[in-house]
N, C-alpha and C positions, 0 to 999 in steps of 0.2 A: 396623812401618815405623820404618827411624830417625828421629832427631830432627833430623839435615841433611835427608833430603829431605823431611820432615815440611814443614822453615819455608817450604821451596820450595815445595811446594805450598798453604803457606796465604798467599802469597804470588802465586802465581798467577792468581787470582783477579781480580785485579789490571786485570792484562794483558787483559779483554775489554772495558775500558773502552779501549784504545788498540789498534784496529781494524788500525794498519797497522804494528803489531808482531807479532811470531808470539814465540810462546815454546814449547820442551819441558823435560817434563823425566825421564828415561830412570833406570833403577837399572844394577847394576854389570852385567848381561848384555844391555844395551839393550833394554829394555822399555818404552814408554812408560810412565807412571807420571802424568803430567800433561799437558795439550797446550791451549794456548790458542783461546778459541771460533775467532780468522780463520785459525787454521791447522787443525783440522779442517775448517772449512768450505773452504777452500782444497783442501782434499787430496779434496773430494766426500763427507765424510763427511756423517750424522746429528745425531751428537752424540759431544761428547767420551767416552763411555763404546763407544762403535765403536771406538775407536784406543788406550786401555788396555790394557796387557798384550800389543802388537805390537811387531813390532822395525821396523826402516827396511826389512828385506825382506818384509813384510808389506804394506806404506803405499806405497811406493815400486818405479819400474823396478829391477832386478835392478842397472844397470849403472850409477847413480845409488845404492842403498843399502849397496852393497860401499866406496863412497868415502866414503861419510857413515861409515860402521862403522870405516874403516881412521881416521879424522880422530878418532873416540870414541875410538878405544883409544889414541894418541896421546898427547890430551890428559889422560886416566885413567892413561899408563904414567907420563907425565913430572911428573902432578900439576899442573901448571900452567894458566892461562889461554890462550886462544887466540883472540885479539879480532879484529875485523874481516879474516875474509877473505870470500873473493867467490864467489860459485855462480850459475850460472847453472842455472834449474831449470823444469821445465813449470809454468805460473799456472794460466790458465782456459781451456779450451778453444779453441787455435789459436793459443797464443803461449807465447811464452819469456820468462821475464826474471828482471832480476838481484837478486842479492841478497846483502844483507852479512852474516855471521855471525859471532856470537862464540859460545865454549862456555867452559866452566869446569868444574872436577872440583866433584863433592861429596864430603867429607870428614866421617870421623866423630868424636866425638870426640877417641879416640886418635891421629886424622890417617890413618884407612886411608881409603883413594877406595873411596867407595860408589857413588858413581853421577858422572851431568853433567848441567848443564843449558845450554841453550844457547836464542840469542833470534838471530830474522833479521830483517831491516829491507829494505823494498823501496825500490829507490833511488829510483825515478823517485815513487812515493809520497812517500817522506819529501822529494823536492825542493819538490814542491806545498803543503807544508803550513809550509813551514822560509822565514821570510822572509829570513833570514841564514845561508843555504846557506854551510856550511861551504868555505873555499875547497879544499881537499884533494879534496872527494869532488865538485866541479867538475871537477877534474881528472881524477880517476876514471871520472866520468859521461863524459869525453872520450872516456877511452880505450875504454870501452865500446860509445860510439857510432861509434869511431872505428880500431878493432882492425885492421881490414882494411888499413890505411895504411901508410904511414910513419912509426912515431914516433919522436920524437928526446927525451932525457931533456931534452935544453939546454930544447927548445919548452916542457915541461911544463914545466918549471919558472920559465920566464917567465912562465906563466900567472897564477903565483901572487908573480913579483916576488920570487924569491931565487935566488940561486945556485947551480948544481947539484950543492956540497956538502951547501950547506945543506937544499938538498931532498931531494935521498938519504937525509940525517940525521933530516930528519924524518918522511920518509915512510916509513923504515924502523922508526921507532917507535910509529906510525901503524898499520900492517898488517903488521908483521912481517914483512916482505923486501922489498928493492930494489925501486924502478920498474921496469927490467926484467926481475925476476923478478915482479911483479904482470902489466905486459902480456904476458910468455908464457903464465903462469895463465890471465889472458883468453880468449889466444887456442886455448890448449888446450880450454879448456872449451867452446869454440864450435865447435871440431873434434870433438869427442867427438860432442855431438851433429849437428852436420853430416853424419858415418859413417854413423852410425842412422836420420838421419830422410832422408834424401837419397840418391839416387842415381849421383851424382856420384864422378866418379876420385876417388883418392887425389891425385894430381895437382891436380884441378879444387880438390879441397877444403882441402888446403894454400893455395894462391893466396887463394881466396877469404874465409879464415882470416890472412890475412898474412904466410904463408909463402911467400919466393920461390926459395928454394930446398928442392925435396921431399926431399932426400939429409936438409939440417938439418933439416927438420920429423915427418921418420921417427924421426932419433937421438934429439932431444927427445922425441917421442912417446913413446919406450922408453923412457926414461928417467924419465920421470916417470910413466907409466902400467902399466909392466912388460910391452908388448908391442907389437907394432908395428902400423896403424892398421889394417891388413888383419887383421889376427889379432885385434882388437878387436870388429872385425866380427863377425866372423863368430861370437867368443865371445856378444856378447849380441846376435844374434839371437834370442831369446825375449825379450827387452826392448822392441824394437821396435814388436809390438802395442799392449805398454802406453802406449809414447811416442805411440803413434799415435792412439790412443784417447785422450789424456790432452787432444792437441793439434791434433787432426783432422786429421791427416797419413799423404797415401797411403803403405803399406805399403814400405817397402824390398824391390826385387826379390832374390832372390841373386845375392852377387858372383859 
């Protein structure tokens, strides 16, 4: 093993003392390599030596580990970090939620990307434990609960008492894209699975997502996902059990 992902895993270790962190850590073909106890146990495993030597489509729905995969390679082609973005992902049985992630490359000596490691943080978790809840990820925690809405940059950013340069500016440093490229994120991410676990038009599920027009919420769809919300469908249909099992959610009929 090299001696980058060596220190990561003696490092690891670490991490089971701080329950409401997850940490991985993957070699250059995505393999697990390391996985902290609450994210094994989260995923329903044994023990960390169950999730060793898997990749995300191993561990994870089909239509969830192809994203996770296309975000590794990303971060591995550009060599760079990739800190706080947002996943909304199956917990414990019969819920969803959110979650921040950042990844980083591993690097070897001579600077070739060996691998990544990456650590997620549960929002509504780390809100209960954080007496001086970051004002940022207030505003995050908003949009989250609050995706289906109306949002306006101006609002957020009165949340936090600056001006919506100055919060563009910082929130863009923050999570690495605009306010509203983070609430489309959202609300994609909550359509994706909306598709899978629900029955629900395309129509119904746009709306209900906070899209009020389906025409723009198809384009974006495609756009950001490479295909449009009907053809998603029906692609990870084999996913569906898993979501549904994961979340105890009746089966999606065929569209």
């Amino acid at each position: 093993m090299t001696a980058a992902i060596g220190a990561e895993l003696a490092l690891a270790g670490l991490f089971d003392y701080l329950p409401d962190v997850y940490l991985y850590v993957k070699d250059r073909d995505g393999r697990f390599v390391a996985v902290s106890q609450s994210l094994w146990k989260l995923r329903g495993y044994e023990a960390e030596s169950d999730v060793l030597g898997k990749t995300d489509l191993d561990v994870h729905p089909r239509y969830l580990a192809e994203r996770y995969m296309a975000e590794d390679r990303q971060v591995m082609e550009s060599g760079t970090p990739l800190p706080n973005q947002i996943w909304l992902v199956p917990g414990k049985p019969g819920e969803l939620k959110w979650f921040i992630s950042s990844k980083k490359p591993l690097k070897s000596a001579s600077g070739e990307v060996i691998g990544i490691a990456g650590v997620m943080r549960d929002l509504e978790k780390a809100k209960s434990v954080a007496n001086s809840f970051d004002a940022f990820e207030k505003v995050v925690n908003y949009v989250l609960r609050n995706y289906e809405l109306p949002l306006r940059v101006h609002d957020l950013a009165a949340m936090v008492h600056l001006s919506v340069s100055q919060f563009d500016r910082r929130f863009k440093a923050l999570y690495q894209m605009t306010p509203q490229q983070y609430i489309l994120r959202v609300r994609l991410h909550a359509a994706c699975h909306a598709i899978l676990a629900s029955q629900g038009t395309i129509a119904q599920i746009a709306t209900t997502c906070g899209f009020y027009d389906q025409s723009y919420f198809t384009k974006q769809f495609r756009k950001h996902l490479g295909v449009s919300p009907t053809e998603y469908r029906i692609r990870y249909q084999d996913s569906v059990g898993q979501l549904s099992d994961s979340m105890g959610l009746t089966p999606l009929l065929p569209p």
